[in-house]
C-alpha positions as CSV (number, residue, x, y, z in Angstrom):
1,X,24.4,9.4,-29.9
2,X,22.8,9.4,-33.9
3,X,21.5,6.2,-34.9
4,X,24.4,6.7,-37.6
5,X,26.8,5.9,-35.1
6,X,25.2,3.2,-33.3
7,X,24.7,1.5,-36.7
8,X,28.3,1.8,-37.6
9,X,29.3,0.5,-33.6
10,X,27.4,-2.7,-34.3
11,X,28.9,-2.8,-37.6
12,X,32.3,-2.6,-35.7
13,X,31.3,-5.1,-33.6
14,X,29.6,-8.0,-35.6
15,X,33.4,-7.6,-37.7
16,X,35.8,-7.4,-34.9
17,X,33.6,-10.5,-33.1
18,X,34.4,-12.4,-36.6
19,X,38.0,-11.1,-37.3
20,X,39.4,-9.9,-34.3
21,X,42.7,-9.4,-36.1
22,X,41.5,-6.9,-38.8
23,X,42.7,-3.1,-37.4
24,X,40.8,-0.1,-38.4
25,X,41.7,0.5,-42.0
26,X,40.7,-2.9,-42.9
27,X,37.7,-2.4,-40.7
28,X,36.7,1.2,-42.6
29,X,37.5,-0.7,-45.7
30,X,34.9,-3.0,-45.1
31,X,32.8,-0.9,-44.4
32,X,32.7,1.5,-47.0
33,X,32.6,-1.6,-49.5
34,X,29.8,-3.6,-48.0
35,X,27.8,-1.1,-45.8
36,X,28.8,1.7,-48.4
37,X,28.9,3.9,-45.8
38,X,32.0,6.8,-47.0
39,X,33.3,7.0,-43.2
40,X,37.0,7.8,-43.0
41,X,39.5,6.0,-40.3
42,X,40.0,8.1,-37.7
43,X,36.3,7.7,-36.6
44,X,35.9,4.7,-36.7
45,X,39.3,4.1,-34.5
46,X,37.7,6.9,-32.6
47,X,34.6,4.3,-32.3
48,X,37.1,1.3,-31.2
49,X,38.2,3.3,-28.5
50,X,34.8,4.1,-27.1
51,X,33.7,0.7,-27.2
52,X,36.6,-0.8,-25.7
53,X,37.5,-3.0,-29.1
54,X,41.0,-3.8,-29.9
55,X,42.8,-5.7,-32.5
56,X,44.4,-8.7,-31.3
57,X,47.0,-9.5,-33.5
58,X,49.3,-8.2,-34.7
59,X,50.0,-4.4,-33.2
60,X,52.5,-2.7,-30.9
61,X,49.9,-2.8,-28.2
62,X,46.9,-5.5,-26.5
63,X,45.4,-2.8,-25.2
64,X,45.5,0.6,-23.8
65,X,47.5,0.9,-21.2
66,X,46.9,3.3,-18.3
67,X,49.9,3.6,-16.0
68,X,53.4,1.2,-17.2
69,X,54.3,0.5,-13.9
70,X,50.7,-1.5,-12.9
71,X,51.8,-4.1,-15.9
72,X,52.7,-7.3,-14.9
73,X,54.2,-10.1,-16.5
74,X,52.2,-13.5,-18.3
75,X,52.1,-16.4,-15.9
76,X,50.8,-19.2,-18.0
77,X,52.7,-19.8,-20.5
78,X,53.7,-23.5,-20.3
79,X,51.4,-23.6,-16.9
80,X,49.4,-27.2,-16.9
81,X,45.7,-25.5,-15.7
82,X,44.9,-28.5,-13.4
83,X,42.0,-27.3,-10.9
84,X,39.1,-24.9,-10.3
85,X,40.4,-21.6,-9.0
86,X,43.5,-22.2,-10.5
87,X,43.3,-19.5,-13.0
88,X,40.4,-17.2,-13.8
89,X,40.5,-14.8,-16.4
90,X,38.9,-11.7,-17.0
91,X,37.7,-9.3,-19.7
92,X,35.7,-6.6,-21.1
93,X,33.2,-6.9,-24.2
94,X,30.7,-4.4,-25.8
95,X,27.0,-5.5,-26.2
96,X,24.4,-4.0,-28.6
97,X,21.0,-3.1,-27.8
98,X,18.0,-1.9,-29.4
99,X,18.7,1.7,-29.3
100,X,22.1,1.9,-27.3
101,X,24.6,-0.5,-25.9
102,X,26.5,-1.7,-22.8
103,X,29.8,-3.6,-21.6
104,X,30.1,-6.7,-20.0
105,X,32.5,-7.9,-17.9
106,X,33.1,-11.8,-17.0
107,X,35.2,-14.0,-15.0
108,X,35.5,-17.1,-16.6
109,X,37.4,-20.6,-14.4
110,X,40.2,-21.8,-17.1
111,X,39.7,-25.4,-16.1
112,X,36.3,-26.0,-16.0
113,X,34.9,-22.8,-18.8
114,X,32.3,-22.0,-15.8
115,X,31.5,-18.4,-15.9
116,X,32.3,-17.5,-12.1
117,X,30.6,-13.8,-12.3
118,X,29.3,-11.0,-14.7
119,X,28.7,-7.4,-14.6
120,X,27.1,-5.1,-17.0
121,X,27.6,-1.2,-17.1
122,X,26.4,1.4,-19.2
123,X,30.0,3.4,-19.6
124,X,33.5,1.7,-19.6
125,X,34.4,3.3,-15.3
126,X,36.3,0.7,-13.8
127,X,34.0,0.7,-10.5
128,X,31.9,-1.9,-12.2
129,X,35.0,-4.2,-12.7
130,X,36.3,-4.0,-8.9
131,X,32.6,-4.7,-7.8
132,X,32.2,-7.5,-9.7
133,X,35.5,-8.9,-8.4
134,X,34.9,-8.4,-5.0
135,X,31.7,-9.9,-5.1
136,X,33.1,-13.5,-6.6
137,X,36.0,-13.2,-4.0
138,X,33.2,-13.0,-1.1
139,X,32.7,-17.3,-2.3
140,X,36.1,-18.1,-4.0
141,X,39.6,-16.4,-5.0
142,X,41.4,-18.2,-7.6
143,X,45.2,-18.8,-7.3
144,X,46.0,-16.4,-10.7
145,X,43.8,-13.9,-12.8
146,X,44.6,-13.1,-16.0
147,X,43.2,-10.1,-18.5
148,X,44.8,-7.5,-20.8
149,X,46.9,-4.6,-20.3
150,X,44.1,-2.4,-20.4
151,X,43.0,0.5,-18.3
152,X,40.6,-1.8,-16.2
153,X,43.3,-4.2,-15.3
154,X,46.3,-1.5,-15.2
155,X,45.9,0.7,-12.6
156,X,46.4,1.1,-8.8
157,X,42.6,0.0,-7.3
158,X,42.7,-3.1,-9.3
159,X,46.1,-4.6,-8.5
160,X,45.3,-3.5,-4.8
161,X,42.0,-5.6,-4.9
162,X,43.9,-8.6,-6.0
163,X,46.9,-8.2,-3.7
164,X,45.1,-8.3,-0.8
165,X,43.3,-11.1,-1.3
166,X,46.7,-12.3,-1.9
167,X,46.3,-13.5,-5.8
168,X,49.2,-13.7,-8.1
169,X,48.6,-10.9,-11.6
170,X,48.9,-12.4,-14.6
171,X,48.5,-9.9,-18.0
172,X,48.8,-10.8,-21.3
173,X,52.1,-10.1,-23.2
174,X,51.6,-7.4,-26.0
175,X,50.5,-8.8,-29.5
176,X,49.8,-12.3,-27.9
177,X,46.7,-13.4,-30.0
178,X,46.2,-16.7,-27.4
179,X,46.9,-15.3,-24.2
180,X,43.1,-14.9,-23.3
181,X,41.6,-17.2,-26.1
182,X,38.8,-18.6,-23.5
183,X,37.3,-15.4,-22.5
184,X,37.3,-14.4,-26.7
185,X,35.7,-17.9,-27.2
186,X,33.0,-17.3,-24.9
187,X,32.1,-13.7,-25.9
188,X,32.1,-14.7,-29.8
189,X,29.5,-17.8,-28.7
190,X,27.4,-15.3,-26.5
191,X,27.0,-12.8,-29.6
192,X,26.2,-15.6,-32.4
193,X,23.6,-17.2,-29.2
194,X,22.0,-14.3,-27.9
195,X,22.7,-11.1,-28.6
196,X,22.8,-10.7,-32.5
197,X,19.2,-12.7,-32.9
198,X,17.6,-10.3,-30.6
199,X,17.2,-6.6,-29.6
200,X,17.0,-6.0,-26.2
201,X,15.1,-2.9,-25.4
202,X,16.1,-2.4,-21.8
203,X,19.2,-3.0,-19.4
204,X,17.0,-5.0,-17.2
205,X,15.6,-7.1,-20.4
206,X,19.2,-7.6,-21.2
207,X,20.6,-8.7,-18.0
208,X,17.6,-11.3,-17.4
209,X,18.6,-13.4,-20.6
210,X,22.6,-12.7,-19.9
211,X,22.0,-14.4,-16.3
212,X,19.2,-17.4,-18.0
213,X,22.7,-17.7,-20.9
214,X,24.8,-18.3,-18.8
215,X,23.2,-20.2,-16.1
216,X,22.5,-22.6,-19.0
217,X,25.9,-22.6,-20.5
218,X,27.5,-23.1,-16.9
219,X,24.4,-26.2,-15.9
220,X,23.2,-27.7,-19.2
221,X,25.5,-27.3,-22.2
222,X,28.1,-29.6,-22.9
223,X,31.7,-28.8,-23.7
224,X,33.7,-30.4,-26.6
225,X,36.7,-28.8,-24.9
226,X,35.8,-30.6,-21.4
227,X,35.2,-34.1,-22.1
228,X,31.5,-32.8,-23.2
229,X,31.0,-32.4,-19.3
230,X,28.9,-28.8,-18.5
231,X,31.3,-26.4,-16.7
232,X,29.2,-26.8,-13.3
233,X,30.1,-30.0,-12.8
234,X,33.9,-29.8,-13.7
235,X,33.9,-26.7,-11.2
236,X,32.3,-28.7,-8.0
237,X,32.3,-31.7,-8.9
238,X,35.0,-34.3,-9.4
239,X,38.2,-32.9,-10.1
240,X,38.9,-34.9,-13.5
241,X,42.4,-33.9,-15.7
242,X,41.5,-31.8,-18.6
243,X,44.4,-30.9,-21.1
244,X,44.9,-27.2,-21.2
């Protein structure tokens, strides 16, 4: 891949991360203006698709879909999230390096904002997604999960992973901005953090300061959204009523 391209992914990225509403042609708009780079739309949708971006809001589709009949329906609307395990939710986000990138996945506890599990992969198969899963299920299974309609979450393995450990599907419905508004919140904090002040040169460089990140956003960082509590001790310790 040309350092042309990586350049323009990161661009992609630093403006989705900011405006995840704006589609492609505001996106190549952008960046023709700013970056006065004379790229034309379908490449840099082409680009989205490769890194796993999608506009939020508004558009006929969340995400791509892989096969209609794994979709499932939105289970939270309305749902007071009471308890730890109650509902985790799950996504997908691309991560810039020095001279490449790589996707990370998280599962993040609605009620508490602890970050449950992570895996990073260097290409966007869905083994990494199922093993990371499978993994966090080996200490704790939640009561719901919910993610997007996209190829990770919409397919036969997946919903067969969570079946058998007997956990309800939730997805989110198509142009629904809020549906997964904790796992956006976390990834836009994690790039503004960590990744856009540094260039990691290696996936092992990169994976050592994702796990020190988030140990300290799980142990030490308070939470305006919590009572100012850290996630950890919402998760294990006592069971206090936060407003969803």
């Amino acid at each position: 891949m040309s350092e042309e391209t990586l350049i323009l992914m990161n661009r992609i990225d630093e403006l989705h991360t900011a405006h995840p509403t704006w589609g492609y042609r505001t996106l190549t708009k952008i960046i023709r203006r700013d970056d006065n780079i004379q790229v034309n739309r379908k490449r840099i949708q082409r680009l989205m698709r490769i890194m796993g971006v999608y506009t939020i809001y508004p558009k006929p589709n969340l995400s791509k879909r892989y096969h209609a009949q794994y979709i499932r329906p939105y289970l939270l609307r309305n749902l007071p999230i009471q308890r730890p395990d109650q509902v985790w939710g799950v996504d997908i986000t691309y991560i810039r390096m020095k001279k490449g990138f790589m996707y990370l996945f998280i599962i993040i506890d609605w009620y508490s904002r602890k970050i449950v599990d992570y895996e990073l992969s260097s290409t966007l198969e869905k083994s990494f997604v199922l093993t990371c899963l499978a993994r966090a299920f080996k200490t704790r299974t939640p009561e719901i999960i919910n993610s997007d309609q996209g190829s990770h979450f919409t397919n036969e393995s997946y919903i067969h992973l969570l079946e058998t450990h007997n956990i309800r599907i939730s997805m989110d419905g198509k142009g629904q901005a809020l549906d997964n508004v904790r796992t956006e919140r976390f990834f836009r904090t994690l790039k503004y953090d960590l990744i856009y002040i540094n260039e990691f040169e290696s996936p092992r460089q990169l994976r050592k300061a994702l796990t020190a990140y988030i140990n300290e956003y799980n142990t030490y960082r308070p939470h305006s959204s919590i009572g100012d509590l850290c996630p950890e001790v919402l998760y294990h310790g006592p069971h206090l009523h936060i407003a969803s």
